[in-house]
Structures are given as structure tokens and as C-alpha cells.
C-alpha positions in Angstrom: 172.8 147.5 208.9 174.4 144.4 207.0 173.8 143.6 204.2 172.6 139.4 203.9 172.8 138.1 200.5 169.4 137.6 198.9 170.1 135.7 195.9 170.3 136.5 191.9 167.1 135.6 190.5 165.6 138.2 188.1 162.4 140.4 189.6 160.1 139.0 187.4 161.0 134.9 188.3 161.2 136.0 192.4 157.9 137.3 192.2 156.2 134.5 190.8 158.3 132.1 192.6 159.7 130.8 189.7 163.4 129.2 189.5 165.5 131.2 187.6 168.4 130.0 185.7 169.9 133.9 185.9 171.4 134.1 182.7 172.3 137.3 181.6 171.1 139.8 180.2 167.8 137.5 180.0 167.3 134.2 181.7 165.3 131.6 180.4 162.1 132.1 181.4 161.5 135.8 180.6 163.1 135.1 177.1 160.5 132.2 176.5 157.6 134.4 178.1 158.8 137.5 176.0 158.3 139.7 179.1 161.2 142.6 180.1 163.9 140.9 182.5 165.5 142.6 185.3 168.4 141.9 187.7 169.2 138.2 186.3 172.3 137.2 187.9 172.5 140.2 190.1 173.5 139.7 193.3 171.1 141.4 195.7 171.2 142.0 199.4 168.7 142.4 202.0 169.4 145.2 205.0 169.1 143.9 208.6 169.7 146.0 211.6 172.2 144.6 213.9 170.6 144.3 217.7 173.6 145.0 219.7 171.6 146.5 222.1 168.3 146.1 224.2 165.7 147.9 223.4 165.7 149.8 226.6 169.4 150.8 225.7 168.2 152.2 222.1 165.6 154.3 223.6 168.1 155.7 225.7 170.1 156.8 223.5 167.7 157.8 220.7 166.7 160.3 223.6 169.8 161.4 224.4 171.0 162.3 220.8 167.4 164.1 220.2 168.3 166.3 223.7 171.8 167.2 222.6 170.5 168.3 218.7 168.0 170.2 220.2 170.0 172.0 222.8 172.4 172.2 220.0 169.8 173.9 217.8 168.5 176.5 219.9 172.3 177.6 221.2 173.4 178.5 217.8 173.7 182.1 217.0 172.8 181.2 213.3 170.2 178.9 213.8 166.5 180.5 212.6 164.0 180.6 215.7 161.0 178.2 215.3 157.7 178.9 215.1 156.0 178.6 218.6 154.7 174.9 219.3 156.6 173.5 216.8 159.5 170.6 218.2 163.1 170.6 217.8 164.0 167.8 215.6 167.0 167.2 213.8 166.4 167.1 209.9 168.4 165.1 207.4 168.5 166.6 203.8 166.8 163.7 201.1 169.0 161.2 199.4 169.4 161.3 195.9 166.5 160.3 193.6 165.4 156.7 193.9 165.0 157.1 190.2 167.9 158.0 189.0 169.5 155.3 190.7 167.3 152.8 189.6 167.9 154.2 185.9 171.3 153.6 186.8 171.4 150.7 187.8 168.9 149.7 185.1 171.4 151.1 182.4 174.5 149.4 184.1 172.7 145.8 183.2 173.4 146.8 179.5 176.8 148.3 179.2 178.9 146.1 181.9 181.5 143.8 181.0 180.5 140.6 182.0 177.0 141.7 179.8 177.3 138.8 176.6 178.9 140.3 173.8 175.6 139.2 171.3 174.0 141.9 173.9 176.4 144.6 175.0 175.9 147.5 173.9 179.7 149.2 175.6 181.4 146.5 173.4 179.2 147.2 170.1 178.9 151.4 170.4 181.9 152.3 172.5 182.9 151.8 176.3 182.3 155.8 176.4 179.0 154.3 177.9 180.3 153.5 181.4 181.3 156.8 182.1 177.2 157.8 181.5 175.4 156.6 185.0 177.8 158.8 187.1 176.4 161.5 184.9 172.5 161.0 185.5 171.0 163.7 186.9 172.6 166.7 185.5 170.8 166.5 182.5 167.5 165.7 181.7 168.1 165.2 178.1 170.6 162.5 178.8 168.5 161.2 181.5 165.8 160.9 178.9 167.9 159.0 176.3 169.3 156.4 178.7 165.8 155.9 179.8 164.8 155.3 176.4 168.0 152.9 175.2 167.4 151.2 178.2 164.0 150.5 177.5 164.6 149.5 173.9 167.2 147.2 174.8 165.3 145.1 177.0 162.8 144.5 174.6 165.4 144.0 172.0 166.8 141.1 174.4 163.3 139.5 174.6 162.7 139.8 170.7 160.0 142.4 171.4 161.1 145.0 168.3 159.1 148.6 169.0 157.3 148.2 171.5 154.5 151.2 173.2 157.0 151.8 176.2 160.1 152.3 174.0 158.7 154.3 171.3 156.9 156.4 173.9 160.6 157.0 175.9 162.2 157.3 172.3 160.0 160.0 171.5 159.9 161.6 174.9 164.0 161.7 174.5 163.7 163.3 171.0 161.9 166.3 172.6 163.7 167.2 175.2 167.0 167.1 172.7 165.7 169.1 170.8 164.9 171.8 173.9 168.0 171.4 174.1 169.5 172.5 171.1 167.7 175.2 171.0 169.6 176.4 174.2 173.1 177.7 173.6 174.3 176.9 176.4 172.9 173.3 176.9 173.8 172.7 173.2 177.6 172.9 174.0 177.6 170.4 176.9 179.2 167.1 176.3 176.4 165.3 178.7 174.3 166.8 175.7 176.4 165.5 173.1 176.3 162.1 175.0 172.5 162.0 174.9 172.6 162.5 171.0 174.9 159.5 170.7 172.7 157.2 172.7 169.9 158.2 170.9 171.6 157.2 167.5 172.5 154.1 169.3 168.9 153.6 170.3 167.9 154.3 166.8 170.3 151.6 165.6 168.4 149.0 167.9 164.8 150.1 167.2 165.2 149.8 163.6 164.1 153.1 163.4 164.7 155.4 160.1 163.3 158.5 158.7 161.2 158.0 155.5 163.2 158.4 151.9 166.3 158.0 153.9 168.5 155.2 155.5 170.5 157.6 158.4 169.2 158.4 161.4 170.4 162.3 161.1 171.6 162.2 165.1 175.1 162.1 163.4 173.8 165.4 161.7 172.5 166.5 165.0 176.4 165.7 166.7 178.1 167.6 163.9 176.3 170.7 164.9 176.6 170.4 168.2 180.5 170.0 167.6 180.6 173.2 165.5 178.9 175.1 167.8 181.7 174.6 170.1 185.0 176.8 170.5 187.2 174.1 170.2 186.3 171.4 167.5 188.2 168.6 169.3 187.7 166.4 172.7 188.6 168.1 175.9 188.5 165.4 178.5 189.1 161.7 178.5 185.2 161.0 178.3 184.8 163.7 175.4 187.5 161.4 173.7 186.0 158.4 174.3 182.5 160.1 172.8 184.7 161.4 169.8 186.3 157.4 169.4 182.7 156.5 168.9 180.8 159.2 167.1 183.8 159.5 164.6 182.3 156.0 162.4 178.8 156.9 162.5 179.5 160.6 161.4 181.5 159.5 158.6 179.1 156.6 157.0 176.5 159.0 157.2 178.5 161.6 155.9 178.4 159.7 153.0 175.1 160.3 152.2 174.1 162.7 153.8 175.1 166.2 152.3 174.1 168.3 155.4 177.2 167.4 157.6 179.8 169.7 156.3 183.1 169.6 158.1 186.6 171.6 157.2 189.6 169.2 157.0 191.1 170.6 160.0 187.4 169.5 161.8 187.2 166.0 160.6 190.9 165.5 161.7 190.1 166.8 165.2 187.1 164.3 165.4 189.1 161.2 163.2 192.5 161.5 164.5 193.5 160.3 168.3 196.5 159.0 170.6 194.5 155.9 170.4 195.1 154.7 166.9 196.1 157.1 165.1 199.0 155.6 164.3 197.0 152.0 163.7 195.9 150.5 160.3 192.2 151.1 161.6 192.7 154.6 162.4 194.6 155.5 158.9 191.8 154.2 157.3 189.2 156.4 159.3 191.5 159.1 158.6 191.2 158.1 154.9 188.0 157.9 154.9 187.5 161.5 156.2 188.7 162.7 153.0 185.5 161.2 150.8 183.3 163.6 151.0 185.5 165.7 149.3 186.6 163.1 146.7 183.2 162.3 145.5 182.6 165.4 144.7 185.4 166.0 142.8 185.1 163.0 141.0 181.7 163.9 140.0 182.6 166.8 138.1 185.6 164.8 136.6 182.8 162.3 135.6 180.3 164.9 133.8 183.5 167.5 132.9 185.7 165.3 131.5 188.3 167.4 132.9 190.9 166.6 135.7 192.0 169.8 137.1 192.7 168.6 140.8 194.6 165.7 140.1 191.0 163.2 141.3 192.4 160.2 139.1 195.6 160.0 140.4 194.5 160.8 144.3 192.2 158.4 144.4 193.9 155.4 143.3 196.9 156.3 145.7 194.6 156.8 148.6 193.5 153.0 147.5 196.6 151.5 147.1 197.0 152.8 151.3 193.9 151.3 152.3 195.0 148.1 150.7 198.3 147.7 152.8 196.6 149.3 155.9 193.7 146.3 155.0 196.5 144.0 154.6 197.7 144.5 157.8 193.8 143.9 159.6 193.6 141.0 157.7 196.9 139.6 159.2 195.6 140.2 162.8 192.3 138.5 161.8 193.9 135.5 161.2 196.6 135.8 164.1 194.5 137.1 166.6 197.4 138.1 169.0 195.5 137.1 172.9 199.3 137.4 174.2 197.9 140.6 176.7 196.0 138.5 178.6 199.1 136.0 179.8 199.9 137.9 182.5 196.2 137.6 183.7 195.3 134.7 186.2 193.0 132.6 184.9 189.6 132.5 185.3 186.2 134.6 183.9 188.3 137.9 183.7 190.8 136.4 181.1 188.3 134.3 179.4 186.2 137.2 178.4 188.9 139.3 177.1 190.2 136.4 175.0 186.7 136.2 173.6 186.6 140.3 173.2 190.2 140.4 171.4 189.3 137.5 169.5 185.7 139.3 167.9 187.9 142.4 167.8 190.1 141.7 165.4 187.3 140.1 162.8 185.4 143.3 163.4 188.2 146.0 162.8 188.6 143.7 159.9 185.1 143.7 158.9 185.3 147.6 159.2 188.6 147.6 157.0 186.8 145.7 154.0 183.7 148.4 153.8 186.2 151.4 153.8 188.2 149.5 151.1 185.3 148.3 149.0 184.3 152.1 149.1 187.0 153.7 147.4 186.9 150.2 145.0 183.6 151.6 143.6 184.5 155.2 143.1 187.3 153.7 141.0 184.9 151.3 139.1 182.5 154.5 137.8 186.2 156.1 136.7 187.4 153.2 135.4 190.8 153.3 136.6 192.4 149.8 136.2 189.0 148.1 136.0 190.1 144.7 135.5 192.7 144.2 138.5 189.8 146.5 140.8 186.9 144.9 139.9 189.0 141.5 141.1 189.8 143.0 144.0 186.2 143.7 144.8 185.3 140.4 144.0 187.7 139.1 146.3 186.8 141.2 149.4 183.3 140.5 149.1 184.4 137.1 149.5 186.0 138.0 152.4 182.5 139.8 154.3 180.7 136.7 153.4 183.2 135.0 155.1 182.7 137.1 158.3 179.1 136.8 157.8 179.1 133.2 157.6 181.3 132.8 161.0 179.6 135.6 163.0 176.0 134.2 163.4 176.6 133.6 167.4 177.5 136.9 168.0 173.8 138.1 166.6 172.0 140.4 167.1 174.0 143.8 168.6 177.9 141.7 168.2 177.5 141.4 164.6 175.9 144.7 163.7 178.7 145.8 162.2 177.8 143.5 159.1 175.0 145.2 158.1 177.4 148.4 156.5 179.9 145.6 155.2 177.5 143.5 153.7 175.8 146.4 151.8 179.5 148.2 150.6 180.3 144.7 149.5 176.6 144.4 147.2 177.5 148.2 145.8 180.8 147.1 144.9 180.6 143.5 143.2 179.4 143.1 139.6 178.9 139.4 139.9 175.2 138.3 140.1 175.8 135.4 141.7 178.1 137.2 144.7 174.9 139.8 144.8 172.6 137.2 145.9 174.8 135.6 148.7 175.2 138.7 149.8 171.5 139.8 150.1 170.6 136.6 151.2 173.0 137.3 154.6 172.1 141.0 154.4 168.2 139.9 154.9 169.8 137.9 157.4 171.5 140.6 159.8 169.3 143.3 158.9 166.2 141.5 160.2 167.7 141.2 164.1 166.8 144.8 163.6 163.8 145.5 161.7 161.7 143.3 159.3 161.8 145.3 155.9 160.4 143.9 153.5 162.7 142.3 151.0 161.6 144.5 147.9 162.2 147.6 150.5 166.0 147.0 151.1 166.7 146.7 147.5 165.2 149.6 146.3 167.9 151.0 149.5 170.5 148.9 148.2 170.3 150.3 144.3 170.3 153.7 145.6 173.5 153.1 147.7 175.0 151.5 144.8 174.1 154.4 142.6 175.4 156.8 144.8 178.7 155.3 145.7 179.0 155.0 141.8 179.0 158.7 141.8 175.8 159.7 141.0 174.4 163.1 141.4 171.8 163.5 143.7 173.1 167.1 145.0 173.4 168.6 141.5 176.0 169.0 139.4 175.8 173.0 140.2 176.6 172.8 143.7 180.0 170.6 142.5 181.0 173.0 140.1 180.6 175.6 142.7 182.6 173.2 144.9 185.6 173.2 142.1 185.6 177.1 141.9 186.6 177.3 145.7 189.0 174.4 145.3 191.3 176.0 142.1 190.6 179.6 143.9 
């Protein structure tokens, strides 16, 4: 049975009989109708059977292979007898479910490489997502979350923010996570752990949050899943590639977000990595890590008056290393180094891993500035060379905006990233006039994915800033209890 090429219009276009221009990950016409697109630029193939032979020859031998499985069967000194009147036919076990490969196949529209970058959800949330089809049909919580990211993204391609279907799949997904969780064993597998990282990716999309708070709590949801675990750190090449991903999202939320506790020997088995540990943007994960911690004791320092553990002087050398790490991002930014892809032959390969290095580099970049900014505040709220840091946090903002302003075609899912920067750099700045740029752009990005009202995000954007200026919304008693263990 050959297969005969069929064409690559999208479903929705062939059964209307509609050209289709078979742009990808949405052509034209479904992005102009606002309807779900599937298949655009697929190549499809219809299945003919080959007639090598008469038909009189087929019969022939259709009945000869029927005669010889039958003897077959009934010689065989394992075979089960069969019930009297019934035939001797040869059966042939089912082929795996025509769901799941649809699913599959579904899902594959959205992660693959050739997928534009404003769209692609491997490049955005980690490449960890091409390893996920092969793993449909193990588990039916990660078949559950696919089905629901899947969904959400093609609305999200046709502008079509929450709709019935996705929120219905979302929710189904939630359920069946949390089933599982409540199993032991099926809280320890990595498919598992996958399913609670798409789900925080389809959360991101959806524009989804829990009321009185900005995270989604999956990252919490990870964390546990991770502790309950006999060994903290990845134990394949896909774990890793989970742990490369998860690592960002589990630190910005545990920021905020008092219940995910981790030892320093268990943040440095989910930060550090062959990868880039030994990279500017991994050193600066790595330093990142260690905030949780720091804010706490430079709360008490705050409210104490008393520097027992040294905060003051930590802090501003842990700066001073995310400055020349920074540095060094910003350096790449502007070189963008493509020279990998010389030894490639030209053509659509190359050209879209010029166009991947090149967004790379602003993004690690963009990443950098936040992480940087970060520690800036902490230092503002000590005030710990105010003058020459609250220049320096002038002078990165300047910097996001600067990303922001030159990132608008890689919107909605390329530029996400821009969202976190752009609200570090409105936490950090003190001038009024920087604020407003920067909520301006922050309106901006934020509304590719969710429409807030504008009075909303600042309410979100004061309490970010008043955290990061070392507030205290877990109590002072619960940092003094900290400082006990610490000088114990």
C-alpha cells in the first residue's frame, strides 16, 4: 500500500474546499475565521493498494493462507480447542489507539522545530517536549495534560484566549494529577512529573492564576513530587532535560511563594547541570538558588538591626558576580556568535537555527537582567551603596525596555520571557518616568496572555515590589526562628 501524496492544506480549508496558504502553525484563513487549525503545511498521504495481481490470483491466495492458519491452528499442541461451529480464522491483535496517535500527532504540530518561534512552545518552555509523544499512553495524567496544552494552544494561535474546550481539558487534567499524587507510586514517575510541567506551561498560556496570587503553584506541585523521590536529582537524559526547564519556574516562584522549601544540597541537584553549569546563565540560576535564603536573613537584619550572618557583606558579593556573569550575556547579545551553523549547508535548516541563536542570546540576556535587578532591590531596602545601585538599576531597566522594544515579532509565546523582566525592572527603578515606559510595555506583553485590567496588574505590581523590598508577609517569627537554626 503506497503511500500518494495528498497535499498540505489544513482540515478545516480541504473540507470546505477552500485554498489554503498552509502557513504554520495557522494559515490564513482559520486565523481570519478564528476557528482551530489543523495539519497546515503537513504533508499528507493517501494509501492505495498496489494491483499486482488479478483478482482471481488474490482469491487464491487469500484462500490458501486462510487453509494453512487454520491447519496451523488446530495442529498445535498449545492451541485452545474452539467452540463447535465456530471457524478457524486467523486473528490479529488491535493496533494502538487511534487516539493517542492523533494526540500525538496533534501535540507534534506545537513543539516541532520548523513550528514559528512567536508559536513554539519546545523553543519557549524547553525541547524536554519532544521526548513527550513517545510517552503517550503510559499515563493518563500526562495524556490528559498534553490533551489540554494542545487544546489551549490552538486557540491561543487563533486569538481565542479560554475557551469551553480548553478549560474543560485543563480542568479534566487537573483531576487526574491530582489522583495522581495521591498515589505513591504514580507520584514518583517522571511521566508524572512531565504532566505537571505542561500543565504549568498550559497555565502560562491560558492566563490562568489562582485568586490573591500571581503563581500557578504547579512549581509547588513539582517540588513535592521531587522530594518524594529517593534521589533529588535527574536520572536519565529526559529527567534532565525536565530538570533544565522546571529549574526557572521553581525558582521565580520560589520567590514568592513560601511553601517550596528546598535544602541547598536540593536546589543544587535541580540548578546545577553538565549543560551550563559552568556558563554565565547557569551561575546565575545557581545564584539565584541562594535567595530564598537571603531574603530571609535580610529581613531580620532589616527589623533586628543586627548582622550576625554576615547578610550585608554576602549579598553585595553575590551582586558584584551576577554583574560580571551579566556582563558577559550582555557581550553575546550584541555578538551573537552564529559561527555553529558554518558548517551547515545552506538552506531552511541553517536559516532557522541562525534565527534560534540569534533570539537566544537576547533572551538568556533578558533572563540575566531580572536575576540581576533582583538582588539590585534587596540591596536598595539595605541601602548598601545606594547611589552607584540605584544607577545601576536605572541603567538595566533601560536595557529590558530595550529588549522589549526590539522583540514585538517574536509575540505572543517568543517573547514571554518579558513579562518577569519587565516587572523585576518596575520593582527595581525609582524613576517615575522609567515606571511608566515600563508598564506601558508590560500591559503590552502581558495582554498576549490575559486582559487584566490595568488597575489589577498594579495592585500585582506594588505587591511584587514590596516584597522584593523585603517586606514581611511570612512574619517576622518564622525568620527569627529561621536565624536560630542558622547560628545553631
Amino acid at each position: 500500500m503506497p503511500g500518494v501524496p495528498s497535499g498540505k492544506a489544513c482540515e478545516a480549508c480541504r473540507k470546505q474546499k477552500k485554498k489554503c496558504d498552509e502557513k504554520q502553525p495557522t494559515c490564513g484563513r482559520c486565523l481570519r475565521l478564528k476557528i482551530p487549525c489543523v495539519g497546515s503545511g503537513q504533508q499528507r498521504f493517501k494509501f492505495q493498494e498496489e494491483k499486482r495481481f488479478t483478482k482471481q490470483a488474490r482469491r487464491e491466495h487469500n484462500s490458501v493462507t486462510l487453509s494453512m492458519a487454520a491447519k496451523s491452528n488446530s495442529s498445535s499442541s498449545n492451541a485452545t480447542p474452539s467452540p463447535p461451529g465456530s471457524n478457524q480464522l486467523l486473528f490479529i491483535e488491535a493496533r494502538p489507539s487511534c487516539s493517542t496517535t492523533r494526540l500525538a500527532n496533534a501535540f507534534t504540530q506545537a513543539i516541532k522545530r520548523s513550528t514559528d518561534i512567536r508559536y513554539n512552545l519546545g523553543w519557549s518552555f524547553g525541547f524536554f517536549l519532544e521526548d513527550v509523544p513517545r510517552r503517550l499512553g503510559t499515563n493518563e495524567a500526562l495524556d490528559r495534560a498534553v490533551d489540554a496544552i494542545t487544546s489551549a494552544h490552538a486557540d491561543f494561535c487563533t486569538r481565542q484566549h479560554g475557551s469551553v474546550q480548553a478549560l474543560t481539558k485543563y480542568s479534566a487534567a487537573l483531576r487526574t494529577l491530582r489522583v495522581y499524587l495521591d498515589d505513591p507510586v504514580h507520584a514518583q514517575e517522571i511521566n508524572t512529573l512531565a504532566a505537571v510541567m505542561i500543565l504549568l506551561i498550559c497555565q502560562s498560556i491560558m492566563g490562568q492564576t489562582t485568586k490573591g496570587q500571581w503563581w500557578s503553584g504547579h512549581a509547588e506541585g513539582a517540588t513535592q513530587i521531587l522530594k518524594a523521590r529517593k534521589d533529588f536529582g535527574p536520572r536519565n537524559e529526559f529527567e534532565a532535560k525536565i530538570y533544565m526547564s522546571l529549574r526557572g519556574s521553581v525558582l521565580f516562584e520560589g520567590l514568592f511563594n513560601h511553601r517550596i522549601q528546598l535544602s541547598e544540597k536540593e536546589w543544587e541537584s535541580l540548578i546545577v547541570n553538565e549543560y551550563d553549569g559552568n556558563n554565565p546563565e547557569g551561575r546565575l540560576l545557581q545564584n539565584l538558588s541562594r535567595a530564598p535564603g537571603i531574603m530571609r536573613r535580610a529581613r531580620i537584619f532589616l527589623r533586628t538591626g543586627s548582622d550576625q550572618t554576615g547578610i550585608q557583606d554576602e549579598l553585595w558579593a553575590l551582586y558584584q558576580a551576577c554583574k560580571l556573569d551579566l556582563s558577559q550575556l550582555k557581550q553575546s547579545s550584541i555578538s551573537k556568535d552564529l559561527s555553529v551553523t558554518e558548517v551547515l549547508p545552506k538552506g531552511a535548516h541553517r536559516t532557522w537555527l541562525e534565527r534560534l541563536l540569534t533570539v537566544h542570546y537576547d533572551r538568556i540576556y533578558g533572563i540575566g537582567l531580572a536575576i540581576t535587578l533582583f538582588f539590585n532591590r534587596m540591596l536598595q531596602s539595605l541601602e548598601i551603596h545606594s547611589d552607584a545601585v540605584q544607577a545601576d538599576a536605572h541603567y538595566y531597566t533601560e536595557e529590558i525596555l530595550m529588549l522589549a522594544e526590539i522583540s514585538g515579532d517574536l509575540r505572543p509565546i517568543g517573547a514571554g520571557y518579558l513579562v518577569i523582566c519587565l516587572t523585576m525592572a518596575w520593582a527595581a527603578t525609582r524613576d517615575r518616568e522609567q515606571r511608566g515606559r515600563v508598564l506601558k510595555w508590560l500591559c503590552e506583553y502581558q495582554s498576549d496572555f490575559n486582559h487584566r485590567e490595568i488597575s489589577h496588574l498594579q495592585q500585582e505590581l506594588q505587591w511584587t515590589a514590596e516584597h522584593l523590598a523585603l517586606g514581611d508577609p511570612l512574619g517576622l517569627r518564622q525568620d527569627l526562628d529561621y536565624l536560630d537554626y542558622l547560628i545553631s
